[in-house]
C-alpha positions as CSV (number, residue, x, y, z in Angstrom):
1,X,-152.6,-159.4,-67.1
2,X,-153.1,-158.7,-63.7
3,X,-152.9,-154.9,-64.3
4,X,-155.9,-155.5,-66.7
5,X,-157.8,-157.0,-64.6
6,X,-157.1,-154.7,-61.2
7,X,-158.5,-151.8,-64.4
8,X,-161.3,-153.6,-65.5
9,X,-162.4,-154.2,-61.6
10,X,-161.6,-150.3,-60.7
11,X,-164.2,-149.5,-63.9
12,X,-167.1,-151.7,-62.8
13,X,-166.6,-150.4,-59.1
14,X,-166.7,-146.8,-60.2
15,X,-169.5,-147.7,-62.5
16,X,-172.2,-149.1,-60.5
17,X,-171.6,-146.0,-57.5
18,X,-172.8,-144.1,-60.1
19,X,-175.5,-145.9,-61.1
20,X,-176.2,-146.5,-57.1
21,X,-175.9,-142.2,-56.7
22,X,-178.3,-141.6,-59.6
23,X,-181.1,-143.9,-58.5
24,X,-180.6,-142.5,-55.1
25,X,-181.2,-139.0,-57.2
26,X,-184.3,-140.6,-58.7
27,X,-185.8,-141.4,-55.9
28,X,-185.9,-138.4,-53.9
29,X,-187.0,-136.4,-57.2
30,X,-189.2,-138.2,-57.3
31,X,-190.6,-137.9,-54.1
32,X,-190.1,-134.5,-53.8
33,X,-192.6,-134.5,-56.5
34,X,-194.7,-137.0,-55.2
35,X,-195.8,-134.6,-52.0
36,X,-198.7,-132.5,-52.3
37,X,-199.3,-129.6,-49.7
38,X,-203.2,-129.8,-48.7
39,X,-204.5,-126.6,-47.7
40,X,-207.1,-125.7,-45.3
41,X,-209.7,-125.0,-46.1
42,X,-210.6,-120.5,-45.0
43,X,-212.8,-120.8,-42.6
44,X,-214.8,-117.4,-42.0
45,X,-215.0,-115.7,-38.5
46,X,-218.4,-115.0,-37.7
47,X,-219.2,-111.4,-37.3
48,X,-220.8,-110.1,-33.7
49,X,-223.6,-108.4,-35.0
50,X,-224.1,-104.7,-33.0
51,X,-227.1,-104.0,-31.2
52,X,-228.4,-100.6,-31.7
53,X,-229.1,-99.7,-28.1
54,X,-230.4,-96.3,-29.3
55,X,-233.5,-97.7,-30.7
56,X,-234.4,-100.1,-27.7
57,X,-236.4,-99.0,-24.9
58,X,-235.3,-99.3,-21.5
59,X,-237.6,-99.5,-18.3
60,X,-237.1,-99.5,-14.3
61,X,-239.8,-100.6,-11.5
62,X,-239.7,-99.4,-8.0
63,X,-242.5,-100.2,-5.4
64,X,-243.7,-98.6,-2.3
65,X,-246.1,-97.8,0.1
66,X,-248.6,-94.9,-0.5
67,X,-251.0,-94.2,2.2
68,X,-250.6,-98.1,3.6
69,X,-251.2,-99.6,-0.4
70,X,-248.9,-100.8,-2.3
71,X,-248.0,-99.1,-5.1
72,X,-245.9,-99.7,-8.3
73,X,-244.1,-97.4,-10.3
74,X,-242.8,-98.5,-13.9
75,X,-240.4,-96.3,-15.9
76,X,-240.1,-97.0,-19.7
77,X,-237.6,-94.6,-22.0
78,X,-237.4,-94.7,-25.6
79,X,-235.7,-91.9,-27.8
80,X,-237.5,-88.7,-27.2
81,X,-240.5,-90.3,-24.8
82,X,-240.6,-91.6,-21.7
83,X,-243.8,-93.2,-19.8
84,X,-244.9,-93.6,-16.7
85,X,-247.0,-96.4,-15.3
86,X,-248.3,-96.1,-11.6
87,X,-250.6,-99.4,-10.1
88,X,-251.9,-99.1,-6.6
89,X,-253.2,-102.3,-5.8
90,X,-256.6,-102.1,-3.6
91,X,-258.4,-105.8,-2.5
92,X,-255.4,-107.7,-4.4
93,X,-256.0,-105.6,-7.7
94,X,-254.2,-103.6,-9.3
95,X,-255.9,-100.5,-10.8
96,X,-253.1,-98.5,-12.8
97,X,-252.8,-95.0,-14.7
98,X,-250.6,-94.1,-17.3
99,X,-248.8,-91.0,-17.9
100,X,-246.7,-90.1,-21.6
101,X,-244.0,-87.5,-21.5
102,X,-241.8,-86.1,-24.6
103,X,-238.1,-84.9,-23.9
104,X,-238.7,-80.9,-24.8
105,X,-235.4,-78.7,-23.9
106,X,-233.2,-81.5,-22.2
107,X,-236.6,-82.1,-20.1
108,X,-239.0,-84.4,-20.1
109,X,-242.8,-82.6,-19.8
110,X,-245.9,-84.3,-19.9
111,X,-248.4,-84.4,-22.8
112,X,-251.8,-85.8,-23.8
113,X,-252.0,-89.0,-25.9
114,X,-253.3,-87.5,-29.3
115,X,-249.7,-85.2,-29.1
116,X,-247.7,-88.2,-29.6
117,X,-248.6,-89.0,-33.1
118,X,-248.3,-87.3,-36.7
119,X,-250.4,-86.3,-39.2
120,X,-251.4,-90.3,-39.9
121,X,-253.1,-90.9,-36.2
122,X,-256.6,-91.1,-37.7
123,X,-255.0,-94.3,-39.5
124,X,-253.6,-95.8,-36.6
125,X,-256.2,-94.8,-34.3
126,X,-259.0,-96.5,-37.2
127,X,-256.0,-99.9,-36.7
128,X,-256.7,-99.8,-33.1
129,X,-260.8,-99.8,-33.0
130,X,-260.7,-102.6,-35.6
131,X,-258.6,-105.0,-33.3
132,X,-261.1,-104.0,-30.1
133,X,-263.9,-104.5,-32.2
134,X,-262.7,-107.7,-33.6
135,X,-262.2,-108.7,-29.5
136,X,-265.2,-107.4,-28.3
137,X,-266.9,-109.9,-30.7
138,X,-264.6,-112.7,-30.1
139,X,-265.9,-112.1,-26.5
140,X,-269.7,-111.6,-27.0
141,X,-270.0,-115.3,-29.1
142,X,-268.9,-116.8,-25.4
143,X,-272.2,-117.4,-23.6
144,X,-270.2,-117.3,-20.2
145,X,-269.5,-113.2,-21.0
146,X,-273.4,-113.1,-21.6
147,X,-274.3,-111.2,-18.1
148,X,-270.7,-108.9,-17.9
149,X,-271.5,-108.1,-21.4
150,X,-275.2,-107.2,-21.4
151,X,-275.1,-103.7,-20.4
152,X,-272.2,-102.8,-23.8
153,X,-275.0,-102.8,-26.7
154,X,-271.8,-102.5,-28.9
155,X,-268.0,-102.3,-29.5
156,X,-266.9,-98.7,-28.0
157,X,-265.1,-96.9,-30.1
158,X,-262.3,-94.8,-28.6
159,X,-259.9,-91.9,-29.3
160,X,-256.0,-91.7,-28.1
161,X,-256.8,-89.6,-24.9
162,X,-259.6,-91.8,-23.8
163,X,-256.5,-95.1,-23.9
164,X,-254.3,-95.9,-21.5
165,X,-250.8,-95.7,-23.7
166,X,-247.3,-96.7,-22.2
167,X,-244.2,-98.4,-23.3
168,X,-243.0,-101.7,-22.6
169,X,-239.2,-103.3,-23.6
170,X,-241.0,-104.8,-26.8
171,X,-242.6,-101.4,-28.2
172,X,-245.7,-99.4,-27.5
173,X,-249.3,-101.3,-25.6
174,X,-252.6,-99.2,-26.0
175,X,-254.8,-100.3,-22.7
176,X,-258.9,-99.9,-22.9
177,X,-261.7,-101.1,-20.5
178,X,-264.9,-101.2,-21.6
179,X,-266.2,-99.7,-18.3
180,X,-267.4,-103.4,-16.4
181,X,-267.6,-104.1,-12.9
182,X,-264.7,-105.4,-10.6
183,X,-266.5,-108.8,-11.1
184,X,-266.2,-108.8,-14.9
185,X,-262.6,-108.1,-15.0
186,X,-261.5,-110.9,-17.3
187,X,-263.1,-109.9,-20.3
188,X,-262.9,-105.4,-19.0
189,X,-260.8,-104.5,-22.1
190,X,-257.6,-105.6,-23.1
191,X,-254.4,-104.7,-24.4
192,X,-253.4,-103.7,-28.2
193,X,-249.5,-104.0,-29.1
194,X,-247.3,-102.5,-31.8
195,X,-243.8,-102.9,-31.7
196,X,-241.3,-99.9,-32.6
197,X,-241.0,-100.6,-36.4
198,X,-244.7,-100.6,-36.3
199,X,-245.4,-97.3,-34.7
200,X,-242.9,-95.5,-35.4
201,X,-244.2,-93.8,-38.9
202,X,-247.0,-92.6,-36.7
203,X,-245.2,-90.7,-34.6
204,X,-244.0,-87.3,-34.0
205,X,-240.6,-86.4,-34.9
């Protein structure tokens, strides 16, 4: 009897470490199944965008004195032209010139205004009167310009070599005066921009 039941205790021991080892098996099954592997999310690396430094235009100033005035000197390059600028300054003004020059042999020589542009310079040159015209009447409706104004019966109308043309880091500035007295200087002209992408169909190769 006692054998039997020493057997029947032996079974139930061995029986419920089973069960006990495959619950434990279960379990972590189950939680291998259970975990989830969260990606993150791809995160794209901004690109540096390149400057083309080719197609900017790069300038210098000096100053010095030229027969006791002061005098300014600003050098602008772009691809195949260069520009200089020269302002002497006389009573606190400044009263400047400009020169154009176009990179011929490894050299820069100078040249007239109308050289710079292609076979479409009548079209640009008609863009340019336009916009003086259009200032020269913005001007005129200001009763204050009355008496500087009074001696132009009308918007001049001007060709490349009779403009003052130069570069500046943000593209090309055509300068005109319409011929006024040092007193008038405020409304004397002004200054017409195009930037590169503008110009650049009009000019010489």
């Amino acid at each position: 009897m006692k054998n039997i039941i020493l057997s029947l205790t032996v079974i139930i021991i061995a029986t419920s470490i089973l069960v006990s080892c495959k619950n434990e098996s279960t379990n972590t099954s189950t939680a291998k199944d259970t975990d989830t592997v969260v990606q993150q999310p791809k995160v794209d690396t901004p690109q540096k965008k390149t400057v083309d430094s080719s197609n900017q235009v790069v300038c210098k100033e000096s100053e010095e004195k030229v027969d006791g005035e002061n005098e300014t000197i600003k050098t602008c390059t772009w691809s195949n032209y260069k520009s200089v600028s020269t302002g002497v300054e006389v009573k606190y003004k400044y009263y400047w010139t400009y020169e154009m020059f176009k990179l011929n042999n490894g050299k820069f020589v100078k040249i007239e205004n109308s050289s710079l542009f292609n076979d479409k310079k009548t079209q640009l040159l008609s863009i340019i009167n336009k916009k003086v015209k259009q200032r020269f009447t913005e001007l005129s409706k200001d009763p204050q310009n009355k008496d500087c104004l009074s001696s132009v019966e009308k918007s001049p109308e001007y060709t490349f070599n009779q403009l003052g043309i130069y570069l500046e880091k943000d593209g090309f500035k055509f300068s005109y005066s319409f011929g006024l007295p040092d007193a008038c200087t405020a409304v004397d002209g002004d200054l017409i921009s195009f930037n590169i992408n503008e110009i650049e169909p009009y000019l010489k190769k």
